[in-house]
C-alpha positions as CSV (number, residue, x, y, z in Angstrom):
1,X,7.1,-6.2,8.6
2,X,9.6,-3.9,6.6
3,X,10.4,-6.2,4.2
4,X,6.4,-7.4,3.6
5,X,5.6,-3.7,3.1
6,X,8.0,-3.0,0.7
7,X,7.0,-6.3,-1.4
8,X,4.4,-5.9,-1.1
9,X,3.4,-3.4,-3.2
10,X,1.7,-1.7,-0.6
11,X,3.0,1.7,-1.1
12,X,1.6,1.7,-4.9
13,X,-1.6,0.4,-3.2
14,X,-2.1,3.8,-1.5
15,X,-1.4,2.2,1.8
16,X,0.9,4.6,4.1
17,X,3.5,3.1,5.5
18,X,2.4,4.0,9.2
19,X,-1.0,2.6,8.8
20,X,0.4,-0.7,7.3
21,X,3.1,-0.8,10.6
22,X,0.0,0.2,13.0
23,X,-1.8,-2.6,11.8
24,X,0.7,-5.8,11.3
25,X,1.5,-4.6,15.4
26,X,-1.8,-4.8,16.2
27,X,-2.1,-8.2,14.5
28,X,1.4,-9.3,16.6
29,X,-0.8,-8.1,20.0
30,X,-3.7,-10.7,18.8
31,X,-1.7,-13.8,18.5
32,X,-1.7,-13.2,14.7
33,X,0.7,-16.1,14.1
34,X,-0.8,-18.8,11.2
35,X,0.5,-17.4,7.7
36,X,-2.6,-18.4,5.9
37,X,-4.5,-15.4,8.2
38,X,-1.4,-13.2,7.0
39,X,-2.7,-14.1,3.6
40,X,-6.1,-13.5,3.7
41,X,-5.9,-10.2,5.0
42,X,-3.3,-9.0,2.5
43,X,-6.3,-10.3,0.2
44,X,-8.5,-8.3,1.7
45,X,-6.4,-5.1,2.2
46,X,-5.8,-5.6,-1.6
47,X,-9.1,-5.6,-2.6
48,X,-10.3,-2.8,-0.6
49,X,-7.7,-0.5,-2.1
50,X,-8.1,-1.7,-5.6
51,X,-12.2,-1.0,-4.9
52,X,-11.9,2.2,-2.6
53,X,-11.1,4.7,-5.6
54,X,-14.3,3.4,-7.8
55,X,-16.3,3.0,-4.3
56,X,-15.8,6.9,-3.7
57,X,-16.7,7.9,-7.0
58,X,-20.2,5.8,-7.1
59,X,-21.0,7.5,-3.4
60,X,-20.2,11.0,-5.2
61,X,-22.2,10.2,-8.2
62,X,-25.1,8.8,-5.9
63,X,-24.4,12.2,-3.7
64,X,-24.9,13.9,-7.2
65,X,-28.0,12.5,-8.4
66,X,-29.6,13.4,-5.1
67,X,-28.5,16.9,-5.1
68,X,-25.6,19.5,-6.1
69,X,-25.7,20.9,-2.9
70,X,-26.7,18.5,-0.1
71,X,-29.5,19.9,2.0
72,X,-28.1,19.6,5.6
73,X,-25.0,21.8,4.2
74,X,-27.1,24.5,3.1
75,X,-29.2,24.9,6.2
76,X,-25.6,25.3,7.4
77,X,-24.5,27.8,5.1
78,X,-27.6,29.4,5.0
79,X,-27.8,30.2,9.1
80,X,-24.2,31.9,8.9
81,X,-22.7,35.7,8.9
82,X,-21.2,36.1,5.5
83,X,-18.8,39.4,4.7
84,X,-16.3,39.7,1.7
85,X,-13.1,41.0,3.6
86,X,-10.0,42.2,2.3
87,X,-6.7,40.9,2.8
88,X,-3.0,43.4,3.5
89,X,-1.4,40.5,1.3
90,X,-1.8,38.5,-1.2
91,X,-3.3,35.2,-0.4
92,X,-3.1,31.4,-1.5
93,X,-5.9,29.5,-3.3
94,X,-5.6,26.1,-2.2
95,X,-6.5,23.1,-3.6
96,X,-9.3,21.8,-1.5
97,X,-10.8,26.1,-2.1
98,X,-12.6,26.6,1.1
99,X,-11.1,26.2,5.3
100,X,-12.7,25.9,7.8
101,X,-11.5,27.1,11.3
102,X,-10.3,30.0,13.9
103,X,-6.1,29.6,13.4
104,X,-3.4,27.3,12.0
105,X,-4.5,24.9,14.8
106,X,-8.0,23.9,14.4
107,X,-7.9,25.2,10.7
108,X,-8.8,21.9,8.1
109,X,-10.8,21.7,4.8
110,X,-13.9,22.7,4.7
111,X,-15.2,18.7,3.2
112,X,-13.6,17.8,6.5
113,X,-15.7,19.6,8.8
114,X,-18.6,18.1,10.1
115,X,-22.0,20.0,9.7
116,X,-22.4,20.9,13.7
117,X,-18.9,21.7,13.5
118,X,-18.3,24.4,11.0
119,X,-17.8,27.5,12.7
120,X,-15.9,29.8,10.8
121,X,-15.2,29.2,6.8
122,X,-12.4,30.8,4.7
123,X,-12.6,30.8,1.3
124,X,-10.4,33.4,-1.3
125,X,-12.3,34.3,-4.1
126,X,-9.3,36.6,-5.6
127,X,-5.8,37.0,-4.6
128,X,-6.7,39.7,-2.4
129,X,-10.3,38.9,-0.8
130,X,-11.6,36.0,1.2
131,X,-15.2,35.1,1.8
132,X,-15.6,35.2,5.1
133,X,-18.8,33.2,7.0
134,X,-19.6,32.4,10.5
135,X,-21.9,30.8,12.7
136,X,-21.7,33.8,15.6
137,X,-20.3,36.9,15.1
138,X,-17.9,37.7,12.8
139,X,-14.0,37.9,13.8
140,X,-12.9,41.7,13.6
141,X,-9.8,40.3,10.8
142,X,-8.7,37.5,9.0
143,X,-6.5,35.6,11.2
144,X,-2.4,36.6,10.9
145,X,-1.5,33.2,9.0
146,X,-4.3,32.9,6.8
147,X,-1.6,31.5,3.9
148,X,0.2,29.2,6.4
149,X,-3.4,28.0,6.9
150,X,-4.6,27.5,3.2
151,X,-1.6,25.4,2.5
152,X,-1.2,23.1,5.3
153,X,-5.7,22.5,4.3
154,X,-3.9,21.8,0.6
155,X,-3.6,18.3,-0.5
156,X,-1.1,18.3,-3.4
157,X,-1.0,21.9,-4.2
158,X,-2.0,25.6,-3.9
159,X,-2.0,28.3,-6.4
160,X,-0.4,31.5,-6.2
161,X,-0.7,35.1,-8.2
162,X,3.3,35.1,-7.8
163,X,5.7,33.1,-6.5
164,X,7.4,34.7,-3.6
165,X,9.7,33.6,-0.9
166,X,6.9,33.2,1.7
167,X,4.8,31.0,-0.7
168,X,7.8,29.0,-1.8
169,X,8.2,28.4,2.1
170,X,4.6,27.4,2.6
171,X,4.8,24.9,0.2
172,X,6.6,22.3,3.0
173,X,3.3,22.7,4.7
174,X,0.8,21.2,2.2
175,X,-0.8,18.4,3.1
176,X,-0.2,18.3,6.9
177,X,-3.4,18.1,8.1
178,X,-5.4,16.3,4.9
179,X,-2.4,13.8,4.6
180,X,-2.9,12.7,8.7
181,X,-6.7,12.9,8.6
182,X,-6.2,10.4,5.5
183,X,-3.8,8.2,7.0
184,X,-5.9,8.2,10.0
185,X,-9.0,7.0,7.8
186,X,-6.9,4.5,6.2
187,X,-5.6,3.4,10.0
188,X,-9.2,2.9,10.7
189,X,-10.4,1.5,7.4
190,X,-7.7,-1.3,7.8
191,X,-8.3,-1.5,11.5
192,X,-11.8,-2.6,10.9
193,X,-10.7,-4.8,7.9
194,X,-8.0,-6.6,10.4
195,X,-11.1,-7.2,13.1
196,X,-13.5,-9.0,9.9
197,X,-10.8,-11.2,9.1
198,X,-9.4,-12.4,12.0
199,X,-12.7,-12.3,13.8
């Protein structure tokens, strides 16, 4: 399996290696012994990466036509408490802008959260204010590791007014939680993908 990912060309694909292991063992648990099934389903796998990038940007130009802003998002918006608040430090802008969630635990982008889900959004709008909304009540501060939060939301990046020793830190935290919400969407994409082909 090592040796068919990394000749695979699987890793330029976009495929992460612990989705690509998750599903090969899950193919070993199904009897998934005849080579020419091995085959097929690295065709497919191939085709569904080599599609996915112009697959997402028809559904966004689709989303687009339809509206700016989609409908159901700004019934959401619209229902909550919004207050400008000030921060004691200065704060991170990261790459995916707005967060949504209480504390470092629950805390994800904002296009992650599900409509019925968004409770509490983040957003900075300069390095020392955040836009604050919620559904109930606002909380009485911004929570204590509001940076921590903004990068591990980040993707690739964040910006910063300065670069300080607390943000140089932060930057081992980007991508934590959009990199494992994408591999597990990836996981799942190829799970279902495995299931078509070997039926």
């Amino acid at each position: 399996i090592e040796k068919a990912y990394a000749e695979g060309g699987f890793r330029a694909r976009g495929i992460p290696r612990k989705a690509f292991f998750k599903m090969m063992f899950e193919g070993m648990k199904e009897n998934f012994k005849k080579e020419a099934q091995a085959k097929e389903l690295e065709t497919a796998v191939t085709t569904l990466v080599k599609h996915v990038p112009e697959m997402a940007a028809s559904g966004h130009r689709a989303s687009l036509v339809k509206s700016l802003a989609p409908d159901q998002r700004v019934e959401v918006f619209r229902d909550m408490i919004w207050q400008v608040r000030e921060s004691s430090c200065d704060l991170l802008l990261p790459d995916c802008v707005a967060i949504e969630g209480h504390d470092v635990a629950d805390a994800r982008p904002l296009i992650y959260a599900p409509n019925e889900s968004a409770n509490v959004i983040l957003m900075p709008i300069t390095s020392r204010r955040v836009l604050l909304g919620s559904r109930h009540a606002l909380p009485s501060g911004l929570p204590p590791a509001l940076n921590k939060m903004f990068a591990k939301c980040s993707y690739e990046f964040f910006v910063s007014r300065e670069r300080t020793h607390e943000f140089e830190e932060l930057v081992t935290e980007i991508g934590q939680v959009t990199k494992s919400f994408m591999d597990a969407k990836v996981s799942e994409g190829l799970a279902n993908v495995f299931k078509k082909e070997t039926g």
